[in-house]
MIFI-923124 format. One line per 8 residues: their letters; for each residue y, z, x of C-alpha. Coordinates in steps of 0.1 Angstrom, whole numbers, plus 5000, padded with zeros to 4 digits. Last residue first. Example, Ala and Ser with C-alpha at 12.3 -4.5 7.8 and 13.67 -1.06 7.14 Angstrom:
// residues 2
sa> 4989 5071 5137; 4955 5078 5123
This chain:
// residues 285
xxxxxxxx> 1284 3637 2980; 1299 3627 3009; 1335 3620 3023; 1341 3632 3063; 1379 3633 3079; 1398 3599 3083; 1413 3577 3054; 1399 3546 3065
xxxxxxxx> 1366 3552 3085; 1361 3583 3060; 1367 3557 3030; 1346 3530 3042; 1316 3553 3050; 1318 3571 3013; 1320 3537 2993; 1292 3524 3017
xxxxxxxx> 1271 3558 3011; 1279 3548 2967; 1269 3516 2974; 1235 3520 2994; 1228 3549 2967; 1231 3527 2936; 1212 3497 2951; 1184 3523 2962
xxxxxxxx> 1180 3541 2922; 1173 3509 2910; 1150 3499 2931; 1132 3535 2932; 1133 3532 2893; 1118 3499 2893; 1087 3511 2921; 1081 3541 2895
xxxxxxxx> 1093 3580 2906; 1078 3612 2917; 1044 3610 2906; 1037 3573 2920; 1045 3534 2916; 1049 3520 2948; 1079 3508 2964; 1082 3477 2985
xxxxxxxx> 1118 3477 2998; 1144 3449 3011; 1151 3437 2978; 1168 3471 2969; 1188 3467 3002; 1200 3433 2988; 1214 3447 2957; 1232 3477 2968
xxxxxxxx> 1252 3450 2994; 1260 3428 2962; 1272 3457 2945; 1294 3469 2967; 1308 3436 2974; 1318 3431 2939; 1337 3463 2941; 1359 3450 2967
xxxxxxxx> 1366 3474 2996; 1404 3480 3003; 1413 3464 3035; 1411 3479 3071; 1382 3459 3078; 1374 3436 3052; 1337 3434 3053; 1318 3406 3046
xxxxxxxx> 1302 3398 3077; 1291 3429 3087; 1281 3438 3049; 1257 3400 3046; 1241 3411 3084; 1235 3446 3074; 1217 3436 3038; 1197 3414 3055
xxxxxxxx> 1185 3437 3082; 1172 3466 3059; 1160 3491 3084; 1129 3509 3074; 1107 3540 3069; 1071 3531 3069; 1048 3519 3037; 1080 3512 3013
xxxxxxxx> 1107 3532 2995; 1105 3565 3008; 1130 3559 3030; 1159 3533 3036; 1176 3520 3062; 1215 3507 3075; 1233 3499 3105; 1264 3477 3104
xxxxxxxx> 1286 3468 3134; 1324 3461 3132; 1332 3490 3159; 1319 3516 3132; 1295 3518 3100; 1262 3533 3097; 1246 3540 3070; 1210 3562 3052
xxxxxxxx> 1191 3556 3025; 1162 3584 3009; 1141 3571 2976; 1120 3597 2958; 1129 3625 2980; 1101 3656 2988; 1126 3682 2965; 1137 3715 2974
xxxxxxxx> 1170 3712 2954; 1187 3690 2928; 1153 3676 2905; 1128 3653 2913; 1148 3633 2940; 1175 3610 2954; 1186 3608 2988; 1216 3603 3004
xxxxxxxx> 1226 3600 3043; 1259 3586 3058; 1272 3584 3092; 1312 3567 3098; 1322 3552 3134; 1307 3556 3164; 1284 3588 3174; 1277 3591 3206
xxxxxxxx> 1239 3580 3216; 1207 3597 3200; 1176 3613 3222; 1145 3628 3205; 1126 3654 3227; 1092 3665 3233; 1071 3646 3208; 1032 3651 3223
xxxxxxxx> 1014 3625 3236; 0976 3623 3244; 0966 3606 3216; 0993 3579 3221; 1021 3583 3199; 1030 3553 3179; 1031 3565 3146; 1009 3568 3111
xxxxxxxx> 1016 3588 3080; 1019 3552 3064; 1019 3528 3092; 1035 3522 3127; 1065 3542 3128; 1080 3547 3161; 1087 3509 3167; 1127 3512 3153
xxxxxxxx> 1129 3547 3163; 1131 3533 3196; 1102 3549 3220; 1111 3569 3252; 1083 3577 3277; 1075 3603 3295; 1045 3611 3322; 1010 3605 3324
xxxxxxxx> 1001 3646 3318; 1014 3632 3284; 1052 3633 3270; 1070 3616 3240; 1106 3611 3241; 1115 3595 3203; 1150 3570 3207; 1177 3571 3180
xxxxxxxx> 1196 3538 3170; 1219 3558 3152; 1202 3541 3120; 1168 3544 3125; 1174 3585 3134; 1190 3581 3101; 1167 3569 3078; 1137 3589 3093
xxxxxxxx> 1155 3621 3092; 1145 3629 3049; 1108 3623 3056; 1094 3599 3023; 1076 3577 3046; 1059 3605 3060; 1056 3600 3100; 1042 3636 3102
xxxxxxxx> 1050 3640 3139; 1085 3626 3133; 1093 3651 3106; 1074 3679 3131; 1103 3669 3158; 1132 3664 3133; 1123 3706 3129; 1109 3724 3105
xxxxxxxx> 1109 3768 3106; 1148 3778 3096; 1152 3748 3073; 1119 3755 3054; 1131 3792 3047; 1168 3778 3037; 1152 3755 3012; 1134 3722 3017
xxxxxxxx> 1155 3695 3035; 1185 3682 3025; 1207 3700 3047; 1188 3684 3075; 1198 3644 3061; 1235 3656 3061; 1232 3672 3095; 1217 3640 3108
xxxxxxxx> 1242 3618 3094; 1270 3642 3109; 1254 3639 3146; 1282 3648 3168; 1300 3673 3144; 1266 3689 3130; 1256 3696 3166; 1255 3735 3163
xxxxxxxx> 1256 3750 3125; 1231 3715 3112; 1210 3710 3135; 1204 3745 3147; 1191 3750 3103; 1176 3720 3108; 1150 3736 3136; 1151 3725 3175
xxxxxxxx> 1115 3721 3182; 1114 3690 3191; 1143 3690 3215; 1173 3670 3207; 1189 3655 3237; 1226 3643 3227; 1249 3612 3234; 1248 3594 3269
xxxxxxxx> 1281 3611 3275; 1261 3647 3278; 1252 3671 3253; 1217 3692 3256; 1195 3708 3232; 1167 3734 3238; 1138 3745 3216; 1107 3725 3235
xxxxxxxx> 1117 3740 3262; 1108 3772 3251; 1074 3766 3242; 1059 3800 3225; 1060 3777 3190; 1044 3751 3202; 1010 3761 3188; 0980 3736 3193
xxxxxxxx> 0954 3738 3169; 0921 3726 3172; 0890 3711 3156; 0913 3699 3125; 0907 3709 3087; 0929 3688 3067; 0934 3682 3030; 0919 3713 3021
xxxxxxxx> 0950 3725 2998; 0956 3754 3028; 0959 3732 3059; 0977 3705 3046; 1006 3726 3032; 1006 3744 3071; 1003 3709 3087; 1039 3703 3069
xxxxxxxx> 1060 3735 3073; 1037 3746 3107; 1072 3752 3123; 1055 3742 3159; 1019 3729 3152; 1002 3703 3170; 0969 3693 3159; 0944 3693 3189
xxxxxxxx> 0920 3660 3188; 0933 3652 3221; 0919 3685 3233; 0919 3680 3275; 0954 3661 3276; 0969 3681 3247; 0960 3713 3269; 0973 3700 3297
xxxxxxxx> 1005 3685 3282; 1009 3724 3266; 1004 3734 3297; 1032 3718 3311; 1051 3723 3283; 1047 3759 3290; 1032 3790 3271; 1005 3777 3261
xxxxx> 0987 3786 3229; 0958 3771 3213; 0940 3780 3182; 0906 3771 3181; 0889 3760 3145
């Protein structure tokens, strides 16, 4: 196996260009597991790590420029105010020693169905950079996920960036798992309420993460803005987001369970949303 290191992005693209079989390999918290349980042995690997700009963030009007190798931990202590659905989905993650080394870029890179930012990068209508010797491109999070473990990078491409606009309105993310802590989630749902819109996806509950687009029309419609929130409606909206999913049956959790377990998070995140667009401040779990 060859282990690649540049220094640049620039040769970084190079390298990607010339090796398109490379792995690449920043906080290593996924391809690391792979690695040593066999379940991959690449020709190459291409270390990020050394790639400085691949670690910088920037703040503009247009919203926020994550780079790829921005860990949760940065997530969380420096942009948690803009992007509070992120933070919430990064604090999630692993333990402290996984949140220091992965980053939203290696989550997108793995395209798990189960990865805890999925849910909300599709809900804050987040856009994936990705960069060849070609140039750069921006992909919707919507189109990002093509398949189980599977996205839309060409293999050329490397994830340099992801860009999400200003936050408007209330951001949600709950998942449930295994036990409280360190725990790949059994069902993951994320919201987005504010200026009468609706945004709202789930995760580890079908072949790709996925925006439920039924259950967002029925809640835009239905919502009393600036009224108490009917408890019928709750459960109507939890309902539809568990038809939206195909689940499978696995080690963590059966297809029922992860229905189940969907329509309870979707309307305990809406109860959450409506009270922090109504009351003001932030209500989670």
């Amino acid at each position: 196996m060859d282990f690649l290191r540049p220094q640049t992005l620039a040769e970084a693209l190079a390298l990607k260009a010339e090796r398109p079989d490379a792995v690449p390999i920043a906080g290593g918290t996924d391809v690391m597991v792979e690695l040593n349980f066999g379940h991959r042995r690449p020709a190459a690997l291409l270390d990020l790590t050394r790639v400085r700009e691949l670690t910088e963030s920037s703040t503009s009007d247009s919203g926020v420029r994550l780079g790829a190798g921005v860990p949760y931990t940065r997530v969380i202590t420096e942009l948690g105010d803009r992007l509070p659905g992120l933070a919430m989905a990064s604090r999630t993650v692993g333990s402290p020693q996984i949140r220091n080394r992965g980053t939203v870029g290696g989550n997108l890179g793995a395209a798990s169905p189960a990865g805890d930012t999925h849910p909300v990068l599709l809900v804050t209508g987040a856009e994936i950079e990705a960069a060849s010797v070609r140039g750069t491109r921006r992909i919707p999070a919507e189109e990002f996920y093509v398949g189980v473990k599977r996205n839309a990078l060409a293999e050329d491409e490397l994830i340099t960036a992801v860009h999400l606009p200003p936050r408007s309105g209330s951001q949600q993310f709950a998942k449930v798992g295994t036990r409280n802590a360190m725990v790949i989630a059994v069902c993951s749902f994320a919201l987005a309420l504010g200026e009468g819109q609706v945004r709202a996806a789930i995760g580890s509950a079908a072949p790709t993460p996925r925006r439920v687009p039924e259950a967002e029309e029925f809640l835009a419609a239905e919502l009393p803005w600036g009224a108490p929130l009917p408890d019928s409606l709750k459960r109507r909206f939890g309902e539809l987001v568990a038809a939206a999913a195909q689940p499978i049956d696995d080690v963590r959790g059966t297809a029922a369970y992860r229905r189940h377990a969907l329509s309870v998070l979707a309307r305990r995140t809406l109860g959450w949303a409506w009270r922090e667009n109504s009351e003001g401040g932030q209500a989670c779990a």
